[in-house]
C-alpha positions in Angstrom: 0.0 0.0 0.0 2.7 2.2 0.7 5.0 1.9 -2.2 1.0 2.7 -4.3 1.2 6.0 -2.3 4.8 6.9 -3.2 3.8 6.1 -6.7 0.7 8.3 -6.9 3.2 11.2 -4.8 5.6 11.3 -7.4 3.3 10.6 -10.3 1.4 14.1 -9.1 5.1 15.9 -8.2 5.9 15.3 -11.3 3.2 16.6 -13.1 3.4 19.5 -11.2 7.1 20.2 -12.3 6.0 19.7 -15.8 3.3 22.0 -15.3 5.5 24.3 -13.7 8.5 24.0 -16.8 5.4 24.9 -19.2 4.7 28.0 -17.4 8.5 29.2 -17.3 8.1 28.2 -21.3 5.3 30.7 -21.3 6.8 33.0 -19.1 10.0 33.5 -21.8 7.7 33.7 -24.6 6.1 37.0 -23.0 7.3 40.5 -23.0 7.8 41.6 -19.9 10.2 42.0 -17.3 10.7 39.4 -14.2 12.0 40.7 -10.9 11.5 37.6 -9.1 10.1 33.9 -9.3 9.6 31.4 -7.2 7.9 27.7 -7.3 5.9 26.5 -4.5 4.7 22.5 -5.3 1.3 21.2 -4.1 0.6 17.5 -3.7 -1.5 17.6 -6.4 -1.5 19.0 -10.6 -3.3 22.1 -10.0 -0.9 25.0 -10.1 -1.8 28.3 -9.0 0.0 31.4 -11.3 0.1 34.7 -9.7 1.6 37.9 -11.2 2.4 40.1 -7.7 4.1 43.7 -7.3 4.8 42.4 -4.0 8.5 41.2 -3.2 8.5 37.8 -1.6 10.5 39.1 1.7 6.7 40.3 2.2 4.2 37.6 0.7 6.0 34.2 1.3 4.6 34.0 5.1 1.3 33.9 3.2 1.7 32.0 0.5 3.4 29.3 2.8 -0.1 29.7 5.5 -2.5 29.3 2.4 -0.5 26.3 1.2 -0.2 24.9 4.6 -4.5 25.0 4.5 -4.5 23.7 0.3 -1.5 21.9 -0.3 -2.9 20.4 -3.1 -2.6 23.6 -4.7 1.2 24.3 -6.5 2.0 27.9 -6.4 3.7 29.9 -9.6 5.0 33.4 -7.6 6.2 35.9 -10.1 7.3 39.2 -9.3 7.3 42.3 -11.7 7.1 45.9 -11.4 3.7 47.5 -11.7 4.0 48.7 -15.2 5.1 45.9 -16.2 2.4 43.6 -14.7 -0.2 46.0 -16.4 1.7 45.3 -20.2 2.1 41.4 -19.4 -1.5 41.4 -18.7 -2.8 43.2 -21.6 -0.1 41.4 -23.2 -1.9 38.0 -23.0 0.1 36.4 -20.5 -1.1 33.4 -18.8 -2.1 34.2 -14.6 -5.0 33.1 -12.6 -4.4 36.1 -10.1 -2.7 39.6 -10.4 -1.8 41.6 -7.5 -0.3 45.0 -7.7 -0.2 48.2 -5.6 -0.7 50.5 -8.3 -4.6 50.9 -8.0 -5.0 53.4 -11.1 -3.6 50.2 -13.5 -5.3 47.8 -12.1 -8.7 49.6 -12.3 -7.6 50.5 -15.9 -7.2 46.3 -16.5 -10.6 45.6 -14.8 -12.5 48.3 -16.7 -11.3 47.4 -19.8 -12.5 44.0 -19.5 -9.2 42.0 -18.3 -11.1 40.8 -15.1 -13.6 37.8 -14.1 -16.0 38.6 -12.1 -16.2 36.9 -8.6 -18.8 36.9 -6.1 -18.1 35.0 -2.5 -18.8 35.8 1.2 -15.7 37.4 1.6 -16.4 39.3 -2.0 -19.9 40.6 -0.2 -18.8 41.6 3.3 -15.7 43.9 1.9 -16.9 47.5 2.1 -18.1 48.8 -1.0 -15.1 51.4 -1.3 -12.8 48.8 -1.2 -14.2 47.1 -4.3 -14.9 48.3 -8.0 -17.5 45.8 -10.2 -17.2 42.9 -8.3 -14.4 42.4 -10.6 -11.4 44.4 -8.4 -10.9 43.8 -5.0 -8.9 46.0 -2.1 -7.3 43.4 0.4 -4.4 45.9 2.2 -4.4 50.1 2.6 -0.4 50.9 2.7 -0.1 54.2 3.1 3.2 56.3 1.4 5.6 57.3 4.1 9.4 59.2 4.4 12.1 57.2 5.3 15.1 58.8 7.4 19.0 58.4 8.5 18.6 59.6 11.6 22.2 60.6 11.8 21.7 62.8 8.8 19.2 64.5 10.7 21.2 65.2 14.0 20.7 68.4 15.7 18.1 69.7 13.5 14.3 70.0 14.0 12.1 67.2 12.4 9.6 68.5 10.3 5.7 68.0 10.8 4.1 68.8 7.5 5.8 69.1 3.8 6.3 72.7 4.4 8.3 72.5 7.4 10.1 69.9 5.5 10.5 72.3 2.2 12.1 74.5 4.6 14.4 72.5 6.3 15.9 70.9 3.3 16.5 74.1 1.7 17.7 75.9 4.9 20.4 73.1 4.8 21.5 72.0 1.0 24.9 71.6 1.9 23.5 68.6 4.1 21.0 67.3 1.8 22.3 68.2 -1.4 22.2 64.6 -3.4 21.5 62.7 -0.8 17.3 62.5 -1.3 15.6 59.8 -3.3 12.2 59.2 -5.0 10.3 57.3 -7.0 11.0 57.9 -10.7 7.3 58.4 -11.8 8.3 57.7 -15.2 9.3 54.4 -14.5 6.8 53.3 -11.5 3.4 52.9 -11.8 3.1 53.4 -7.8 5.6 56.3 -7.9 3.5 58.0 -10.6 0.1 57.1 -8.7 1.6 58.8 -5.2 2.8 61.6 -7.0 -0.4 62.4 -8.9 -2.8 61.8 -6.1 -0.5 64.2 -3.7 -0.5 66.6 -6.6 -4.0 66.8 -6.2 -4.1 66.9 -2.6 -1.7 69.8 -1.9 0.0 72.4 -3.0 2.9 72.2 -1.3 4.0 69.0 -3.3 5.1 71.2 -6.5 6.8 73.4 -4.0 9.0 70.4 -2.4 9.4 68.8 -6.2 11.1 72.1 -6.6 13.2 72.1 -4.0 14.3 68.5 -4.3 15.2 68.8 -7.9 17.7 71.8 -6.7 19.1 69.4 -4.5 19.9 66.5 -7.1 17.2 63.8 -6.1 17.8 60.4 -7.2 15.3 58.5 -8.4 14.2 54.8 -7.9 12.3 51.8 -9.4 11.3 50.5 -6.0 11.1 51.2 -2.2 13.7 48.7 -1.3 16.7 50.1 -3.3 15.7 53.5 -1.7 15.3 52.2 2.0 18.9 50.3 1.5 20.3 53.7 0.3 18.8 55.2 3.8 20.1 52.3 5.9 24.0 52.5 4.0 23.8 56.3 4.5 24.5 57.3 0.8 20.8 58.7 1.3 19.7 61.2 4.2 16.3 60.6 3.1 13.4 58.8 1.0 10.2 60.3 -0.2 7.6 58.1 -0.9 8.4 54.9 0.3 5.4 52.2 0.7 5.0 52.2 4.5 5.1 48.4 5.2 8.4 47.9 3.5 9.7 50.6 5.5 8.1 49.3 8.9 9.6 45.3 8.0 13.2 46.6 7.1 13.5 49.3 10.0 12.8 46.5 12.4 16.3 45.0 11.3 18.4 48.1 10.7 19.2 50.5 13.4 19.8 54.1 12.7 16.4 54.5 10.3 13.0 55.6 11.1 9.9 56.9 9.7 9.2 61.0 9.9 5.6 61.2 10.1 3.7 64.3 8.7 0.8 65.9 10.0 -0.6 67.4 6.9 -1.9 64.4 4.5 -0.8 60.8 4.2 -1.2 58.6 1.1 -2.9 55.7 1.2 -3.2 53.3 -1.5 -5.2 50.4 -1.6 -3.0 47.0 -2.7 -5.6 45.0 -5.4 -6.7 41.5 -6.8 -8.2 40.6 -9.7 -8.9 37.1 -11.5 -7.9 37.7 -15.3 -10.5 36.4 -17.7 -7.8 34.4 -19.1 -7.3 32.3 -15.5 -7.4 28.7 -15.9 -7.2 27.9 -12.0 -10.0 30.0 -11.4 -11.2 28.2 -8.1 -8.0 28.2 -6.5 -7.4 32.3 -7.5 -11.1 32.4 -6.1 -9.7 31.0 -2.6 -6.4 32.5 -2.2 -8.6 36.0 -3.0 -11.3 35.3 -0.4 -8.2 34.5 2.5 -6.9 37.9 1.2 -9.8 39.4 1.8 -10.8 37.9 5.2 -7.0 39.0 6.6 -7.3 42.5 5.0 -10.7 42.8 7.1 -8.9 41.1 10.1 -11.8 38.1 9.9 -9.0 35.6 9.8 -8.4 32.9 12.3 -4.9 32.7 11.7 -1.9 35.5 12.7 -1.9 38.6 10.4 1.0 38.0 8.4 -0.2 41.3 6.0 -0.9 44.8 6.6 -4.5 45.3 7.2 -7.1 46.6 5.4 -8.6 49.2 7.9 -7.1 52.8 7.6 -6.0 55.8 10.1 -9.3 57.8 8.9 -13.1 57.0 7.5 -13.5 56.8 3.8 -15.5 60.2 3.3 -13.2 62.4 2.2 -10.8 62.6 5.6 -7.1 63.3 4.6 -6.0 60.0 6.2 -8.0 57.9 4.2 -7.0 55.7 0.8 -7.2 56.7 -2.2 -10.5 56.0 -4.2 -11.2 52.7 -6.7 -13.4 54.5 -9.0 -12.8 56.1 -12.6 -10.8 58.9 -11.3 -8.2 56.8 -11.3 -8.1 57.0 -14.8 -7.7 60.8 -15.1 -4.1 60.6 -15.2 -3.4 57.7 -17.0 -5.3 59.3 -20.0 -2.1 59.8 -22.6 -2.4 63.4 -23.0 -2.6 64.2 -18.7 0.3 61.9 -18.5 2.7 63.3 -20.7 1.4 66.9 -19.5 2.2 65.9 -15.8 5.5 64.2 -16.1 6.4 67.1 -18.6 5.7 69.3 -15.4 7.6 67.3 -13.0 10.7 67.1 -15.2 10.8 70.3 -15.2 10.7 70.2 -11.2 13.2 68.2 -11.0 15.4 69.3 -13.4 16.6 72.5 -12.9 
């Protein structure tokens, strides 16, 4: 009986590394660039394919929990940046589940008809601004934060709102000068969806665009390479930087903290969505529903993810996320795109 059972394991691992060696196939025969991949088998053939924006330092404690509760279920972890996950998608490549924390591209895939729609328990009791059609789905609120050396910042005042911070940085240049980082919203779709959303929240963000360009920013792909740069000291600070990355790395690297502002804080909303073109649409339909259950802290097990609840309410408060609704779109029209980085080039370029 037992040597049956070893049979029928290695009959089904193997079918899962074939299935796993036609996906990397598929993978190379699509346009897009790959950060990060890794292979999770299940016990049985099934193998779950998600595109993520999220680096595995910060999703493998889930994956591994949902695994440990299906382990039938193989999982296919790839990891691109968010523009890129938008072009693979439209680009016809193969995923049961795409997770990204730019909201604006995501909303763009689901009204354009890239996303099944899915209706569960979990689907119903998320609140109705953290969902778009039944077809896009909210499961964390990360809010954008600034990322310090706090050695760089002895003996001076730390700021409380941008404006205090606009003056301090240009009250000191010979400090700061090319020693600040960003997002390169050229490059980023969740650099270019913080820096349009704070555009439109205040007016001091042109103002300290200004002054940072003086001081010979450097700009970034992603919040890791800018929080390294913070912890090594070749940056003083880091504008921008998603909040639980920041929060997860400071707890292992003395000597960096987050400067929290008073005035407004970013909040975006991280998002699922099952691509029409998903195969394993029942297992993308339960890892979705445990990311929604965490988000709304309805989980039985530890939170291994930020949550989904927020500093403020959802009517308009400062504190709150940023909306999943055509607005999004405003700025990914061509024209208002080109118009606004055209704008911040010339911000930052002086």
């Amino acid at each position: 009986m037992r040597t049956v059972d070893l049979a029928r394991d290695l009959a089904r691992l193997c079918l899962a590394a074939f299935a796993s060696l036609l996906m990397a196939q598929a993978l190379a025969a699509q346009d897009f660039e790959i950060e990060d991949r890794r292979v999770y088998p299940g016990t049985g053939t099934a193998v779950l394919r998600i595109l993520s924006t999220a680096d595995l330092v910060v999703f493998e404690p889930f994956l591994a929990r949902f695994q440990a509760d299906n382990p039938e279920v193989g999982i296919d972890y790839v990891v691109a940046s968010s523009a890129e996950v938008n072009r693979a998608i439209r680009g016809g490549a193969a995923f049961d589940l795409v997770l990204s924390s730019a909201m604006d591209l995501q909303f763009a895939l689901a009204n354009d008809g890239y996303a099944r729609t899915r209706t569960s328990g979990a689907t119903v009791a998320l609140p109705g601004w953290a969902k778009w059609n039944d077809q896009l789905f909210a499961f964390t609120a990360e809010s954008a934060v600034i990322v310090i050396n706090d050695r760089a910042f002895e003996g001076l005042p730390l700021p409380r709102t941008r404006a205090e911070l606009v003056t301090l940085l240009r009250d000191n240049s010979e400090r700061f000068g090319g020693r600040l980082g960003t997002y390169d919203p050229s490059v980023s779709g969740l650099g270019y969806l913080f820096a349009t959303q704070e555009a439109r929240s205040s007016d001091a963000y042109w103002r300290l665009t200004e002054v940072m360009g003086r001081l010979g920013t450097q700009l970034y792909c992603c919040s890791g390479q800018m929080i390294d740069a913070v912890a090594n000291g070749e940056l003083a600070l880091a504008y921008n930087v998603l909040g639980s990355y920041a929060a997860q790395r400071i707890t292992r690297v003395e000597g960096v903290s987050i400067l929290p502002l008073e005035d407004f804080v970013n909040v975006m909303l991280r998002t699922a969505l099952i691509p029409v073109s998903a195969t394993e649409v029942e297992a993308a339909g339960a890892m979705l529903d445990a990311l929604l259950l965490e988000g709304m802290g309805q989980s039985t097990a530890t939170p291994v993810l930020p949550p989904l609840q927020t500093r403020g309410d959802t009517d308009g408060s400062p504190f709150g996320p940023i909306r999943l609704g055509p607005a999004l779109m405003v700025y990914l029209d061509r024209l208002n795109r080109e118009s606004f980085l055209a704008e911040w080039d010339a911000a930052m370029e002086q």
